[in-house]
Structure formats: structure tokens, C-alpha cells
C-alpha positions as CSV (number, residue, x, y, z in Angstrom):
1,X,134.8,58.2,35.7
2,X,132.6,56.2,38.3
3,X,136.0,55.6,40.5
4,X,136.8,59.4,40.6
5,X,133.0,60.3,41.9
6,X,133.3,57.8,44.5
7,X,136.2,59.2,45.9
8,X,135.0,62.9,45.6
9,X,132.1,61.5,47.7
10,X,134.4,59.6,50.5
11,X,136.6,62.7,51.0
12,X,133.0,64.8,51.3
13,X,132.1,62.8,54.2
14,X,135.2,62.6,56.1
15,X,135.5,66.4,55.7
16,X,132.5,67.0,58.3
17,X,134.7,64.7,60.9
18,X,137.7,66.4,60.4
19,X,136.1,69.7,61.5
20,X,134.7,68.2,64.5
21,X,137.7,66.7,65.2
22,X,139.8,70.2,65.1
23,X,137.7,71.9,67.1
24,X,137.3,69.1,69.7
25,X,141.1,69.2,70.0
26,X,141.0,73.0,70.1
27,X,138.6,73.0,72.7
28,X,140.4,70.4,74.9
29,X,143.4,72.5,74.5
30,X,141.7,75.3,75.7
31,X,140.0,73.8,78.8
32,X,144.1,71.8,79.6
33,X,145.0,75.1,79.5
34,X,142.3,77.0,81.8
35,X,142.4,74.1,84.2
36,X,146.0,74.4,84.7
37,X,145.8,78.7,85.0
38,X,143.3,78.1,87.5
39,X,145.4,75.7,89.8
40,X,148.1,78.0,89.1
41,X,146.3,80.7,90.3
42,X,144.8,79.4,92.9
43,X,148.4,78.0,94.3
44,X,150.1,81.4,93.6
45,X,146.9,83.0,95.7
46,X,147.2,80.9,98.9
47,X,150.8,80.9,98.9
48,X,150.2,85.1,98.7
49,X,147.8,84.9,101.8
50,X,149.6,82.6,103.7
51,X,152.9,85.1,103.9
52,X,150.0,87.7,105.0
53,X,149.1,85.5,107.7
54,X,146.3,84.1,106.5
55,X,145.7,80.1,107.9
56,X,144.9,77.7,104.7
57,X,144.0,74.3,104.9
58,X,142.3,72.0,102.8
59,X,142.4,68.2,101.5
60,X,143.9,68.8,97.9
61,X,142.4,70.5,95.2
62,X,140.3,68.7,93.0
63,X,139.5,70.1,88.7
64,X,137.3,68.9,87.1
65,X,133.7,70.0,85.0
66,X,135.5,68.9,81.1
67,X,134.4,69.6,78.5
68,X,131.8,72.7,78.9
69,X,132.6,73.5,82.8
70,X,135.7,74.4,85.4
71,X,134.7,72.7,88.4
72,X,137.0,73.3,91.6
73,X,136.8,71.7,94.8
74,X,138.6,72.0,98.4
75,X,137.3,68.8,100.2
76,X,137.7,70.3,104.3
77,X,138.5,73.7,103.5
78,X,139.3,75.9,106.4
79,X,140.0,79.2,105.6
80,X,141.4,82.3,108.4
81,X,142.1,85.2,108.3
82,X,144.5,87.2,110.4
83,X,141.8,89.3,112.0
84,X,140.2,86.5,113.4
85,X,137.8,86.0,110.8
86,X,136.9,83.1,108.7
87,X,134.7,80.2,107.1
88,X,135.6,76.2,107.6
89,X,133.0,73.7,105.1
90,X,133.1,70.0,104.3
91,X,133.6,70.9,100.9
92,X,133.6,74.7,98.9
93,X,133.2,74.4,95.1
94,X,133.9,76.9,92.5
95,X,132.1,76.6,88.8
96,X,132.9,78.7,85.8
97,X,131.8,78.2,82.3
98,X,134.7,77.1,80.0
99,X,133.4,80.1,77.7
100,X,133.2,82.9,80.6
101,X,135.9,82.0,83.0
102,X,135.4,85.7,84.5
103,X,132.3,84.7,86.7
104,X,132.3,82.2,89.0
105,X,129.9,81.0,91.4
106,X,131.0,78.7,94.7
107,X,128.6,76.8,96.8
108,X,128.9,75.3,100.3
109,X,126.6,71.9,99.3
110,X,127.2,70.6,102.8
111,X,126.9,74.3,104.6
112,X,129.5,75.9,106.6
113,X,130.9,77.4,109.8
114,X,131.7,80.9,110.2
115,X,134.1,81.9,113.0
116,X,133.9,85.3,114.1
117,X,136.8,86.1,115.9
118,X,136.4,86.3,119.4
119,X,132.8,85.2,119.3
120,X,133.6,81.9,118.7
121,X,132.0,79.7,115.9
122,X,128.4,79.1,113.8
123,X,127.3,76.9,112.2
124,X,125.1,77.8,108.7
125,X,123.3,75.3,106.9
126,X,120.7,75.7,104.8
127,X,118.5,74.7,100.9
128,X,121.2,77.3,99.3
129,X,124.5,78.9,100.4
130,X,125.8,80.7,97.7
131,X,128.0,83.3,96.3
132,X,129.0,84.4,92.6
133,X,131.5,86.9,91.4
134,X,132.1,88.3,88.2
135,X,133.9,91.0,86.3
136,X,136.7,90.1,87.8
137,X,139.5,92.1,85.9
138,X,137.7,95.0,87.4
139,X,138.9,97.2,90.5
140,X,135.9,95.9,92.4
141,X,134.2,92.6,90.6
142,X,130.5,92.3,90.9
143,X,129.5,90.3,94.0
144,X,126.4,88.2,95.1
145,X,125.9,86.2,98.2
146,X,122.4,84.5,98.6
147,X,121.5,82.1,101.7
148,X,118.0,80.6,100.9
149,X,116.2,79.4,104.0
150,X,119.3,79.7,106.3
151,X,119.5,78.8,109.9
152,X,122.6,79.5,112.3
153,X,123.5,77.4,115.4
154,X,125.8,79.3,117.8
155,X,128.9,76.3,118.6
156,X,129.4,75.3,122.1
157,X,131.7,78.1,123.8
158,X,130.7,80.9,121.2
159,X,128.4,83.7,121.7
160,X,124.6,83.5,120.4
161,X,124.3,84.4,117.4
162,X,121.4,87.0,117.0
163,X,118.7,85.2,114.3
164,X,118.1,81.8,114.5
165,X,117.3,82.0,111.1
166,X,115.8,83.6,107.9
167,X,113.5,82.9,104.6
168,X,116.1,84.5,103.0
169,X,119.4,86.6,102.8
170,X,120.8,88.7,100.0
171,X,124.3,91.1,99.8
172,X,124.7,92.6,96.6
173,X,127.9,94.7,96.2
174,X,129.0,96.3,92.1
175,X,131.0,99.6,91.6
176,X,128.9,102.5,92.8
177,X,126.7,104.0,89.8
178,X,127.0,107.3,91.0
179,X,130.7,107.5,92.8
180,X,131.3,109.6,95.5
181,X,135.0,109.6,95.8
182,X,136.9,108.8,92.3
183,X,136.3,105.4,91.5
184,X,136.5,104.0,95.4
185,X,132.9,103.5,95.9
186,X,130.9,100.2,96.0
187,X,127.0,100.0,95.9
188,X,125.7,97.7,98.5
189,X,122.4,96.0,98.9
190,X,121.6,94.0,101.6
191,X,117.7,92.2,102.3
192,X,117.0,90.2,104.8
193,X,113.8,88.1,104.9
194,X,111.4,87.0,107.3
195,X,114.4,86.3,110.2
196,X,113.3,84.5,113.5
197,X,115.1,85.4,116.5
198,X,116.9,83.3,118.9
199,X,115.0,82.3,121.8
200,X,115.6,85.1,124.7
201,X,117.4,87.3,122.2
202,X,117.1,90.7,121.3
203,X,115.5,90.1,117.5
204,X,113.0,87.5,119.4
205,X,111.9,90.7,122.2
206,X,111.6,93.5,119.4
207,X,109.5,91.5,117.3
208,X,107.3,89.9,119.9
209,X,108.1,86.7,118.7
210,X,107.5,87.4,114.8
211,X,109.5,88.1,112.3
212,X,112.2,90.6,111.5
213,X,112.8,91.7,107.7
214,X,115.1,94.7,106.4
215,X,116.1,96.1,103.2
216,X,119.2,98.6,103.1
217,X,121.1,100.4,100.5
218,X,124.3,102.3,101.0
219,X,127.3,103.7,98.8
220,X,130.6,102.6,101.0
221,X,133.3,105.7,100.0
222,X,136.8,104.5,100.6
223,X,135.9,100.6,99.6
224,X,139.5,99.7,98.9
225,X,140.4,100.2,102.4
226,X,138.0,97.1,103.6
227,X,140.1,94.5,101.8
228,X,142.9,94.6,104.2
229,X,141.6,92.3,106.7
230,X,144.1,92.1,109.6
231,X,144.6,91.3,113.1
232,X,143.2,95.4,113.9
233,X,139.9,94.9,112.6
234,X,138.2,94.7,109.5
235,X,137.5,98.4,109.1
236,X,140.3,99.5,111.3
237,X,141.8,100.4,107.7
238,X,138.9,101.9,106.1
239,X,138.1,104.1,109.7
240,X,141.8,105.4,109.5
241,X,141.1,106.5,106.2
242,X,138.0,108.3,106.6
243,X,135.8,105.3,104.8
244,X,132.0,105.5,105.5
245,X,128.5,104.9,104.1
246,X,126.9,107.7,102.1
247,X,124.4,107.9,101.8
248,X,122.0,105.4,103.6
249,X,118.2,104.3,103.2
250,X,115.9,101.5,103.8
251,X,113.1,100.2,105.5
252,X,112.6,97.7,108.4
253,X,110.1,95.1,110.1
254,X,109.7,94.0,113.3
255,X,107.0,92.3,113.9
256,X,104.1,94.5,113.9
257,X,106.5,98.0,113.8
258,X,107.6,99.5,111.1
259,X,110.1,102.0,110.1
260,X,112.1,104.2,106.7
261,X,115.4,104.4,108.1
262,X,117.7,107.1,106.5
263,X,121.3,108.6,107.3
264,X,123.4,111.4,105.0
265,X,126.2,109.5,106.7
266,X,127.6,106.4,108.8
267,X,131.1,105.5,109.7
268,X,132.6,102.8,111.5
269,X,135.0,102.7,114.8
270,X,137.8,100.6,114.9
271,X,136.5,98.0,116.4
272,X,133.8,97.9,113.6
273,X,131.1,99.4,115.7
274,X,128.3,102.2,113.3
275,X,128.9,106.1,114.5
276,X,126.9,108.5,113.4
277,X,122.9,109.4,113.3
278,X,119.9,107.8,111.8
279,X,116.3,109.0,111.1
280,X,113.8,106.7,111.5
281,X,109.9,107.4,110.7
282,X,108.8,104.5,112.4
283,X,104.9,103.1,112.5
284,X,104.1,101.7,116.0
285,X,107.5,101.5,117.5
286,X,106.5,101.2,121.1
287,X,105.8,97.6,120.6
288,X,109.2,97.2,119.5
289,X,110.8,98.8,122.1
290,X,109.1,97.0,124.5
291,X,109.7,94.1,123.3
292,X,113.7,95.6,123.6
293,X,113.1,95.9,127.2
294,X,110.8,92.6,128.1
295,X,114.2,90.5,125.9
296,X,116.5,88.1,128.4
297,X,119.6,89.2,126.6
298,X,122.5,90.3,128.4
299,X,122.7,93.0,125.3
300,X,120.2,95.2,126.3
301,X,119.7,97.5,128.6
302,X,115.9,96.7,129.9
303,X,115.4,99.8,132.0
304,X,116.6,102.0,129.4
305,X,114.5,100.5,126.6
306,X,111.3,100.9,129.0
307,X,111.9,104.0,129.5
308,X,112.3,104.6,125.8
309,X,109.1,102.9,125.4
310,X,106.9,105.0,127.5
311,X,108.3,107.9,125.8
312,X,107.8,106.8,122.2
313,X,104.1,105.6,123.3
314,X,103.3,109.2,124.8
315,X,104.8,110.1,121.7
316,X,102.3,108.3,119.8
317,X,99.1,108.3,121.9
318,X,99.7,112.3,121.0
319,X,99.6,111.6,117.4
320,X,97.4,109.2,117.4
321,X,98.5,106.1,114.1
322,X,100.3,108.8,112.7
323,X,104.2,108.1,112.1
324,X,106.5,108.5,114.7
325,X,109.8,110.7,113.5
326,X,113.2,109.6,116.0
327,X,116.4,109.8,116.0
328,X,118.9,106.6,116.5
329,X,122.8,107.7,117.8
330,X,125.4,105.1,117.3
331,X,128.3,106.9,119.7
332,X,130.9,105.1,122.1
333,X,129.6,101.8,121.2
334,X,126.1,102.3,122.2
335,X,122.8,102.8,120.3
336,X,121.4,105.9,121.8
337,X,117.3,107.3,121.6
338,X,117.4,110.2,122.9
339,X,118.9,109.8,126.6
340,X,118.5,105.8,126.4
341,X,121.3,103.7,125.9
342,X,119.6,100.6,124.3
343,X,122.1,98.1,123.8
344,X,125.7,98.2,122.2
345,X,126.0,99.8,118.6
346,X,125.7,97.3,115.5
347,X,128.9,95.6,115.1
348,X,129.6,94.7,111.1
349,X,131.6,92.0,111.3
């Protein structure tokens, strides 16, 4: 009787280990498995760009993260597209959870250089470079990018780039709440923080030396257009195809100006450039302006920002602190107030 007791009591104990043993195995089994889809995937997806034209290079790929992580990393990764575009790091890594492998979030730990097609080449480093992505079995996947405390270094032979650098940047982008074409609508936020101008540059003139923040929201009707990134143009595509930003809102600062910007409508040429008209009910905007015209850029026309400056400070003198209401013209590549050509239209990528 005392014999069959002790062995009840043995095969108790051992049951516990058992369990944990099964499900370890399980669970190894599952992350083998995930590990190898995402190499798969990944090869199957670069093999895909590459016939599109894409240029792919990298020092191997390297999994990794078991037993509660995916961990992916491309040691030199240098990454073009056919338009021109493209981003070269020291290293990018990709993390997933072993548990949600449909949200991912890569990081650039040693920063990264973003080539801009003709413009040549900058260099971004700064204390966070990130970018996360999830729902990814939908038609458009839920995307974050975040740059905490950036700062950008035009590379010898490229064009200055036009901040020098930032508190913070933020580019939100999910499927529109609200669609206003079908289900081919994204939502996009964009903030950026407390940017510094170059020195010389046209951020550094309109904000007398201070700081430059903007908030903007916009629906983009016709999104699926933008993902075909070729040697025409980023939104050569989604121009053909009648894409454009509907509607738009937000607020900047310059410095010691400020301004609600609002449009029922923006579009972009094929060259990328904003067409189209924008309100702006702007607080003190001769100071900005004249910063516009005092700047050593190349970019802007000076004469035509003074002149825009005297007439928005009559403007103003007549209304004393009160608001001033204009109207901002993005045509033929220029940004237009009233008969002033200021400087060449904002280019989106």
C-alpha cells in the first residue's frame, strides 16, 4: 500500500514537467517556423523589388529575438528605389512579438542616410529613428514614423537640406475614418516640433532665427496610386489618376507668426510639386515674410517676398493685432501671395 502511494506521488510531480515541456516544444516549433516565414518572406520580397528595379543590398540577414521576440537585422542595408529615392543605414532592425507577428517596429540604432534623388544625400541621426507598422493583412496597414530629437546634415555634393533639425517629428498614416473615395483613402498626420533652420536658409529667414513647428491633417483620395514608386516620380501615378488631399487643416509657427492653414483641396504635379489654394488666417505674418525676403537662399525670391511684406504689414497696421486672412497659390511650381512669387511650390518628396 505504502509502495503504490509513492508512485502515485512521483508521477504527480513529473506531470507539472511534462506540461512545461510540451508547450516549450510547441512554442519553439512555433517561433522555427515564424523565423523561417519571415526569411522567406523577406527573400521572396526583395527578389520581387529587385525585378521592379529596385537596388538591394545588405550584409546577410540576421534572426534572431527566441524565445518571446522575431528580431531581424540587415547589417549595411542600402535600399533604392527606381525613382531615385531611398534610405542606406549601418544597420536597420525589425522586431515583432512571437505572439503578434502583424506589427512590427524597425529602428535605425546607428541613424541613417536618405537620398533624395537628384538632391543628393542626408544624413539623419538622432536619440530615436523609428517606424512601426501594423495591421498588416489590411489594404493599407497602420503606419507610424517618429524621429525624436533629429538633426540632418546635407552630404558633400547634395542640396541643403531645409531644417537643420527638430525636437521632434511625427507621420501618422491609418485607413481614412471617413473615406472619400471607396475604401482608397488614408488619414495622415504629420507634427513637426520646434525645427531650427539651416543657417542662410529659408526656415532660418521666416522664423528670425527661432523656431518653426506645424501640425497638418489631410485625407489623401486615390492612396493606392502612391505605392508605385518609379523612375516618373512618386506621385506621377497618383497625379495621373486624379489623387489629392481632401480635405486639409492645420496650424503653423514661425517664430513669432502664426497661422490656421486650411484647403477643401490640394493635388500634386508630376514632379511632386502642391497645386491648388490655401487659406491662411495668419497672426503677425509680416515678420515672417520678411524674414522670407532678408533669407540668403537661392530659393526665394527676396524682392518678391518684400514686396509681399509691405503689403501684408499695411494689411495689418489697418487692422491693428487683429488676424490677417490670405490666400497661398501653389501653380507652375511657384508659391504665389497674391502677385508675389515667393519661392518654388513645396516639393513632397
Amino acid at each position: 500500500m505504502t509502495d503504490r502511494v509513492v508512485r502515485h506521488s512521483r508521477r504527480g510531480l513529473i506531470i507539472p514537467f511534462l506540461i512545461v515541456g510540451l508547450a516549450l516544444a510547441v512554442w519553439s516549433g512555433w517561433w522555427l517556423y515564424l523565423s523561417d516565414q519571415v526569411r522567406t518572406r523577406l527573400e521572396a520580397q526583395e527578389a520581387a523589388l529587385r525585378s521592379d528595379g529596385w537596388v538591394i543590398t545588405h550584409d546577410g540577414t540576421d534572426i534572431s529575438g527566441y524565445p518571446f521576440r522575431v528580431r531581424v537585422a540587415l547589417p549595411q542595408a542600402d535600399i533604392l528605389a527606381p525613382s531615385g529615392h531611398g534610405i542606406a543605414a549601418p544597420e536597420l532592425v525589425a522586431e515583432a512579438n512571437a505572439w503578434n507577428p502583424d506589427h512590427w517596429v524597425m529602428i535605425a540604432p546607428d541613424g541613417l542616410t536618405l537620398t533624395r534623388a537628384a538632391k543628393g544625400r542626408v544624413k539623419i541621426d538622432g536619440d530615436g529613428l523609428r517606424l512601426s507598422v501594423s495591421d498588416l493583412r489590411a489594404r493599407f496597414p497602420d503606419l507610424r514614423v517618429e524621429m525624436i530629437r533629429p538633426t540632418f546634415t546635407a552630404q558633400p555634393g547634395a542640396e541643403p537640406f531645409p531644417i537643420a533639425s527638430a525636437r521632434h517629428i511625427q507621420l501618422e498614416t491609418r485607413p481614412a475614418q471617413a473615406p472619400k473615395a471607396g475604401d482608397d483613402s488614408v488619414d495622415v498626420l504629420f507634427r513637426l516640433v520646434e525645427a531650427k533652420g539651416r543657417p542662410g536658409g529659408p526656415v532660418e529667414g521666416a522664423t528670425r532665427q527661432g523656431e518653426l513647428s506645424l501640425d497638418l491633417e489631410t485625407t489623401i483620395v486615390g492612396a493606392s496610386h502612391l505605392r508605385a514608386i518609379d523612375g516618373r516620380g512618386v506621385f506621377a501615378a497618383f497625379t495621373d489618376a486624379g489623387g489629392r488631399f481632401a480635405p486639409v487643416r492645420g496650424e503653423i509657427r514661425a517664430g513669432d507668426s502664426r497661422a490656421r492653414l486650411s484647403s477643401a483641396t490640394l493635388s500634386a504635379d508630376a514632379n511632386g510639386r502642391l497645386t491648388g489654394t490655401l487659406a491662411v488666417v495668419a497672426e503677425r505674418p509680416m515678420q515672417a515674410i520678411a524674414g522670407l525676403a532678408g533669407s540668403r537662399t537661392g530659393t526665394v525670391n527676396r524682392p518678391a517676398a518684400a514686396g509681399a511684406a509691405v503689403a501684408a504689414g499695411a494689411e495689418q497696421a489697418t487692422r491693428g493685432e487683429e488676424p490677417v486672412e490670405l490666400t497661398i497659390d501653389f501653380r507652375d511650381g511657384r508659391t504665389w501671395l497674391g502677385p508675389f512669387a515667393l519661392a518654388p511650390a513645396p516639393k513632397l518628396f
